[in-house]
C-alpha positions as a Python dict, from the first residue, in 0.01 Angstrom:
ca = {
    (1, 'X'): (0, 0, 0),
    (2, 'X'): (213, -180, -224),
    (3, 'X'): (480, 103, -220),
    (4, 'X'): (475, 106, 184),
    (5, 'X'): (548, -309, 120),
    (6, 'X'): (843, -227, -25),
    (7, 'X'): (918, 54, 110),
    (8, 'X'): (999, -228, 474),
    (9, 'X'): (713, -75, 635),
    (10, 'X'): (702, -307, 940),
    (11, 'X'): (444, -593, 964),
    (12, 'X'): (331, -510, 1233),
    (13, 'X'): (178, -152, 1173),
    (14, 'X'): (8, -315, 892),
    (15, 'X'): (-128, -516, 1169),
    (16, 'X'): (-234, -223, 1328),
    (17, 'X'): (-381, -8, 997),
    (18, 'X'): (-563, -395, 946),
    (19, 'X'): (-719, -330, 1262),
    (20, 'X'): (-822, 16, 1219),
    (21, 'X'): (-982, -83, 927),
    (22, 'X'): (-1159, -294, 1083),
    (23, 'X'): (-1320, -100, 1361),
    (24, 'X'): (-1380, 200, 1093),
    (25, 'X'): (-1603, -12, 874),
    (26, 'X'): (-1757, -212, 1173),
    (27, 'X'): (-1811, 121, 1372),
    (28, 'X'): (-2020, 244, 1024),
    (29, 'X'): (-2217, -119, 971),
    (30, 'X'): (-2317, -45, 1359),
    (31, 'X'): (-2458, 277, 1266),
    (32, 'X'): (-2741, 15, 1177),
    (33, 'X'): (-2771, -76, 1530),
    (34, 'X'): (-3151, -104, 1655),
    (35, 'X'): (-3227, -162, 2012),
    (36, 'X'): (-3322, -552, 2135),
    (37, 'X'): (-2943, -620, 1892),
    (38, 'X'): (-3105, -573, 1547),
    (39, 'X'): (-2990, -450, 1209),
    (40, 'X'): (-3178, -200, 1037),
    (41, 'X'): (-3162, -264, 603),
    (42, 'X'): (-3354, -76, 356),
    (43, 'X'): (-3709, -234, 229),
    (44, 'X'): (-3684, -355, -121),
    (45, 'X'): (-3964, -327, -370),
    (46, 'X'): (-3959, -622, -539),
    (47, 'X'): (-4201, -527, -832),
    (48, 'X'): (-4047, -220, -878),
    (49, 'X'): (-3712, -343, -801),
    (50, 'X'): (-3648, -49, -639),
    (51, 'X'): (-3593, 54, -263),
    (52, 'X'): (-3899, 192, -70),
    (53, 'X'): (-3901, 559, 76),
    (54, 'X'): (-4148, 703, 315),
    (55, 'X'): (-4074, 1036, 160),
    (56, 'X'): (-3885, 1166, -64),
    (57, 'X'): (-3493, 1077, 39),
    (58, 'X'): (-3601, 903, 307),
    (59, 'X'): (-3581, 537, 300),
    (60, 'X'): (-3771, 290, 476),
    (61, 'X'): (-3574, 92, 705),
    (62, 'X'): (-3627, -273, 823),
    (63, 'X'): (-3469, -439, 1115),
    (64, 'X'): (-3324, -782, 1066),
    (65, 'X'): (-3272, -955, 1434),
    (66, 'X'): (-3026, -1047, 1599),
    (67, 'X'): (-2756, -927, 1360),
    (68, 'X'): (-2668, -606, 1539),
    (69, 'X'): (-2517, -815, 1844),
    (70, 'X'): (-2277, -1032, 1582),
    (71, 'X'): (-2160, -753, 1398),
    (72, 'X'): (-2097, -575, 1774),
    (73, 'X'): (-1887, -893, 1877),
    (74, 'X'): (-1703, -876, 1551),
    (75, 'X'): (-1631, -487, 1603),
    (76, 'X'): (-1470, -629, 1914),
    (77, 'X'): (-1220, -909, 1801),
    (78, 'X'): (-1117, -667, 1549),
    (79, 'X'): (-1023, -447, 1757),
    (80, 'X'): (-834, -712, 1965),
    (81, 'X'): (-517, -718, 1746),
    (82, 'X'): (-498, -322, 1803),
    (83, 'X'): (-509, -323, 2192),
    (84, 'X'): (-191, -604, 2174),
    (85, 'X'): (-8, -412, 1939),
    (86, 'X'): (-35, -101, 2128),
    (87, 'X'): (71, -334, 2442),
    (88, 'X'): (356, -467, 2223),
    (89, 'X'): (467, -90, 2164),
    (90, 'X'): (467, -18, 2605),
    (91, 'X'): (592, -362, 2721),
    (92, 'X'): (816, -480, 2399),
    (93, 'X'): (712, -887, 2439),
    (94, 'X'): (672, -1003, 2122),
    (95, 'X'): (412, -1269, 2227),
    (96, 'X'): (157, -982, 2216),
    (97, 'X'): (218, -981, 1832),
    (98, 'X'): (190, -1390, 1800),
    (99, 'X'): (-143, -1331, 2005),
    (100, 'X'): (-254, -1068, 1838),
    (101, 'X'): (-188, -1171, 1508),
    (102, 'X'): (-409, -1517, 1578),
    (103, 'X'): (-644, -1269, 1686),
    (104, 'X'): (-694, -1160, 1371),
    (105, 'X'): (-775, -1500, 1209),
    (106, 'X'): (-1041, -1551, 1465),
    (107, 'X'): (-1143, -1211, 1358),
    (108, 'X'): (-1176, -1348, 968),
    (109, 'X'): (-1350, -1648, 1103),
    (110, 'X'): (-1632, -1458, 1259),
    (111, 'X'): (-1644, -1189, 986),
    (112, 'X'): (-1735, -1475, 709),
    (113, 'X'): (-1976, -1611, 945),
    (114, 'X'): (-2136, -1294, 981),
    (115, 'X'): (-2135, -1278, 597),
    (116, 'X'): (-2314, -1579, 536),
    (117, 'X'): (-2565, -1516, 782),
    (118, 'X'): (-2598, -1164, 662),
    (119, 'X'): (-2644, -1292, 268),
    (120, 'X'): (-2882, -1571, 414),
    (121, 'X'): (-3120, -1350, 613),
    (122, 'X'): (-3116, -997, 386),
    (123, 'X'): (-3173, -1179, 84),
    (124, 'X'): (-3545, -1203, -35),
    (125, 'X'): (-3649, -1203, 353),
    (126, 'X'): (-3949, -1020, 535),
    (127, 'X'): (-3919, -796, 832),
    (128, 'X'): (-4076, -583, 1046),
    (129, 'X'): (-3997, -178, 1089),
    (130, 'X'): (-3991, 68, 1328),
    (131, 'X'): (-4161, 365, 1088),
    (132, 'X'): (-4449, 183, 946),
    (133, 'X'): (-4709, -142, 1036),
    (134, 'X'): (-4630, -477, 825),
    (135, 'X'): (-4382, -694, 687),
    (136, 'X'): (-4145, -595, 435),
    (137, 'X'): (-3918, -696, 158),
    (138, 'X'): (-3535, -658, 185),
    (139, 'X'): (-3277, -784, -49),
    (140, 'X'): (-2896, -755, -110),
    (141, 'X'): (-2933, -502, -386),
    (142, 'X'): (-3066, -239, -126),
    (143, 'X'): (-2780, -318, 153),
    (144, 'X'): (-2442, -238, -58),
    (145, 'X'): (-2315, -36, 245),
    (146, 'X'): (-2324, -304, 501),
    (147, 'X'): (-2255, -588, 250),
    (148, 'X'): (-1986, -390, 95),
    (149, 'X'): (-1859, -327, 484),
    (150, 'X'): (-1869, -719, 570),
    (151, 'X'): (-1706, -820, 236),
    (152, 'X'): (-1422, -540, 251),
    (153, 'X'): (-1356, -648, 636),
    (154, 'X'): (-1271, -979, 490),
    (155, 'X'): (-1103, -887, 201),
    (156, 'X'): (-856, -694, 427),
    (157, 'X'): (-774, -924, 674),
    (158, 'X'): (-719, -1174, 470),
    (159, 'X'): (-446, -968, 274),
    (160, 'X'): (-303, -926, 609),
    (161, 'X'): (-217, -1257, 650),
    (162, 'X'): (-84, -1309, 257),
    (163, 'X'): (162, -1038, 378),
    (164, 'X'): (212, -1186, 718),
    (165, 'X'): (280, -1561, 582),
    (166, 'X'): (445, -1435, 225),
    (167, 'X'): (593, -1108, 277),
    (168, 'X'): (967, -1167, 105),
    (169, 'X'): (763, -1359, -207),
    (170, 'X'): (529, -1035, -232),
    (171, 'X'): (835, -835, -249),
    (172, 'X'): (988, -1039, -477),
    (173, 'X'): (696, -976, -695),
    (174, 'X'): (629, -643, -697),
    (175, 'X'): (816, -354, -896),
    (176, 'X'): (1073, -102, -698),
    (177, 'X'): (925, 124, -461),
    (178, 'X'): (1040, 440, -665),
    (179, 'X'): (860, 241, -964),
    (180, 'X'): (533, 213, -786),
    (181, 'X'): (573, 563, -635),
    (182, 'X'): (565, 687, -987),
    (183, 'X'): (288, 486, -1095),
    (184, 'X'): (99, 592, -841),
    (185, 'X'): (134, 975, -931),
    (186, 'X'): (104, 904, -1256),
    (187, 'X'): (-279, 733, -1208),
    (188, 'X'): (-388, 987, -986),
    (189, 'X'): (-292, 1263, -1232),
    (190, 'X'): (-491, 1118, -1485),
    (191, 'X'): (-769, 1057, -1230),
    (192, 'X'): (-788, 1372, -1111),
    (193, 'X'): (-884, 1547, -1449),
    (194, 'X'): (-1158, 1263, -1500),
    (195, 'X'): (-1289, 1336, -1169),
    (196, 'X'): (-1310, 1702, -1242),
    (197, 'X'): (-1487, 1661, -1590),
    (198, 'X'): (-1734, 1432, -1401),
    (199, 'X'): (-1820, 1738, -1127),
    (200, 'X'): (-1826, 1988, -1456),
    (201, 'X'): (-2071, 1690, -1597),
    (202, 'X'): (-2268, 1691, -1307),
    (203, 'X'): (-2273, 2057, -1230),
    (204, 'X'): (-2435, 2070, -1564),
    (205, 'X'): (-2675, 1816, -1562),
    (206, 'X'): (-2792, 1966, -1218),
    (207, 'X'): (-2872, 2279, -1365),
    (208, 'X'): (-3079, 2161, -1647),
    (209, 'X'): (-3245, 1916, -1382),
    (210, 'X'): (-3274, 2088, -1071),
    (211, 'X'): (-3227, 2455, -1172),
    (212, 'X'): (-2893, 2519, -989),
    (213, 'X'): (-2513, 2422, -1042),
    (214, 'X'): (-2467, 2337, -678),
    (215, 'X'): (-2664, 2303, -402),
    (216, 'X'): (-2462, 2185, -165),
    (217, 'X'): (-2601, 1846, -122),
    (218, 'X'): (-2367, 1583, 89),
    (219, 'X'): (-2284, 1440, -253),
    (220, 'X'): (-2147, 1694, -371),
    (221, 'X'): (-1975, 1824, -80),
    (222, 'X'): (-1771, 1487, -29),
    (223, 'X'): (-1760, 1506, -429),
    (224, 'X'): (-1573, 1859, -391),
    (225, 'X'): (-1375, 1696, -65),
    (226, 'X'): (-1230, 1419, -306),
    (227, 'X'): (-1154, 1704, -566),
    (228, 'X'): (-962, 1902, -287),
    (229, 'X'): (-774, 1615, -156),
    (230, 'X'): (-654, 1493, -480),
    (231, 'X'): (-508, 1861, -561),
    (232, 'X'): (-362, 1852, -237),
    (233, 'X'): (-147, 1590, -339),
    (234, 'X'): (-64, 1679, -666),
    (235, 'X'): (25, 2026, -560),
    (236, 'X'): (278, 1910, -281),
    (237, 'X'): (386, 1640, -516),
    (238, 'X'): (462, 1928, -775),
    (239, 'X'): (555, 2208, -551),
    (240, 'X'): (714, 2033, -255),
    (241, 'X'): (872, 1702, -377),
    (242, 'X'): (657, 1485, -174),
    (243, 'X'): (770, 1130, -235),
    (244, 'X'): (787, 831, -65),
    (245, 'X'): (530, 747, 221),
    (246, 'X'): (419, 1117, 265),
    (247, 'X'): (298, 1027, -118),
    (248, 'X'): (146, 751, -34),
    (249, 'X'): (-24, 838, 275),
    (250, 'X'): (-186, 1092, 114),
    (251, 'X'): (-287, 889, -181),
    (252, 'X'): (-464, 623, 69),
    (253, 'X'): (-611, 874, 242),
    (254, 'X'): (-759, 1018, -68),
    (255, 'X'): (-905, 673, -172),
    (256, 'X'): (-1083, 612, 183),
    (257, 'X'): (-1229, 988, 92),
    (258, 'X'): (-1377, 837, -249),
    (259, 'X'): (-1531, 528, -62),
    (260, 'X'): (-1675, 750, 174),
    (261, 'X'): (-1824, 913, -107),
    (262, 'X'): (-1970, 661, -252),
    (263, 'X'): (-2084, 436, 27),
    (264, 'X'): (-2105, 615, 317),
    (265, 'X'): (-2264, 945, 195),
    (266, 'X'): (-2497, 778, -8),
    (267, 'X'): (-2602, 531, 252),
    (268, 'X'): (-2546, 775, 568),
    (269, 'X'): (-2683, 1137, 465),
    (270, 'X'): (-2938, 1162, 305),
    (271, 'X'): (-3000, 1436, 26),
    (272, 'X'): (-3110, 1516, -320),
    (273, 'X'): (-2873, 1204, -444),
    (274, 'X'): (-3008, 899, -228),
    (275, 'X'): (-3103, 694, -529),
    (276, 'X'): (-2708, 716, -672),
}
């Protein structure tokens, strides 16, 4: 992202990637969605400090109320800024891009109130469920996917507007793009061996555990995914020349593959690794 900065990527597609981001992660947090505008979280066992399954990799979800309907009107203002810029793109008016772009401060303002309300009602609360008769536990420490989803949301669109209000002091700042492009190649390649050391690792340990070296679990897969990616862009790094924002499309598209592995398999298919 920082090479793209320099690289006078235009403001306003960051605009639009800002938005995208944001209906990607609000699109997964509403995968949560219970009927009546509730948010289903996973029961926490406080004495065991653990979550609660019903079986075995299959977790016992709670539904918070009322969440599911603020979390849908967020999905919708940040989506906002992406309808105006693709109206800015037909029509030209540049007024779309002053709307859009308060858009996306309302946006902000609505994501940290979901936040708060989310941190205030999953933390140490009781709920009802739709799989079994009682109240139960919930707390943060069982929810990283949708507090990691409502924190990131932030996170982003806030570092929209630090590049929308101090774009030529960022630049400033940061090193040459051909310095960051390098850096950059130079982290993934020494990334890329770790991360196939750690599927050797785990390979191993499965077979002494479980009996087999792979079993195709959705862990794995999206663990083999990553690997693939990543060797897709050192091979047409090494073999084509890819530089510039091919290079770095490729290397933020092989990062959202790693958070999908760790958040959104974990959290969204289940398998043999839904405690990790």
């Amino acid at each position: 992202m920082m090479f793209l900065i320099k690289d006078k990527m235009k403001t306003e597609t960051f605009l639009a990637a800002t938005s995208l981001f944001g209906i990607g992660t609000y699109l997964g947090v509403l995968t949560r969605f219970e009927k009546w505008g509730g948010l289903s979280v996973v029961a926490w066992d406080p004495e065991r400090k653990s979550e609660v399954f019903l079986a075995k990799s299959v977790r016992l979800f709670v539904v918070i109320p009322d969440l599911g309907w603020l979390v849908l009107l967020i999905l919708a203002a940040v989506a906002a800024p992406l309808v105006l810029y693709l109206a800015w793109r037909k029509t030209g008016k540049e007024s779309l891009i002053d709307i859009a772009n308060r858009a996306v401060f309302v946006s902000i303002l609505l994501q940290v109130m979901a936040l708060v309300f989310f941190l205030l009602r999953a933390r140490d609360g009781r709920y009802g469920s739709l799989d079994a008769d009682g109240l139960f536990a919930t707390s943060l420490a069982a929810s990283p996917f949708i507090l990691s989803g409502l924190v990131g949301g932030v996170f982003v669109s806030l570092l929209y507007l630090l590049l929308l209000w101090r774009r030529p002091d960022l630049e400033r700042m940061l090193p040459s793009a051909e310095e960051l492009d390098r850096i950059t190649y130079k982290t993934i390649a020494i990334a890329f061996s770790l991360l196939t050391l750690m599927i050797a690792a785990g390979a191993y340990w499965a077979s002494r555990t479980w009996g087999s070296y792979w079993s195709w679990d959705p862990k794995e897969t999206w663990a083999a995914i990553t690997w693939l990616v990543y060797a897709g862009y050192l091979h047409m790094r090494i073999t084509r020349g890819w530089r510039g924002r091919r290079a770095a499309y490729f290397a933020i598209l092989g990062f959202a593959v790693v958070m999908f592995t760790f958040f959104g398999v974990t959290y969204l298919l289940p398998g043999l690794h839904a405690y990790a």
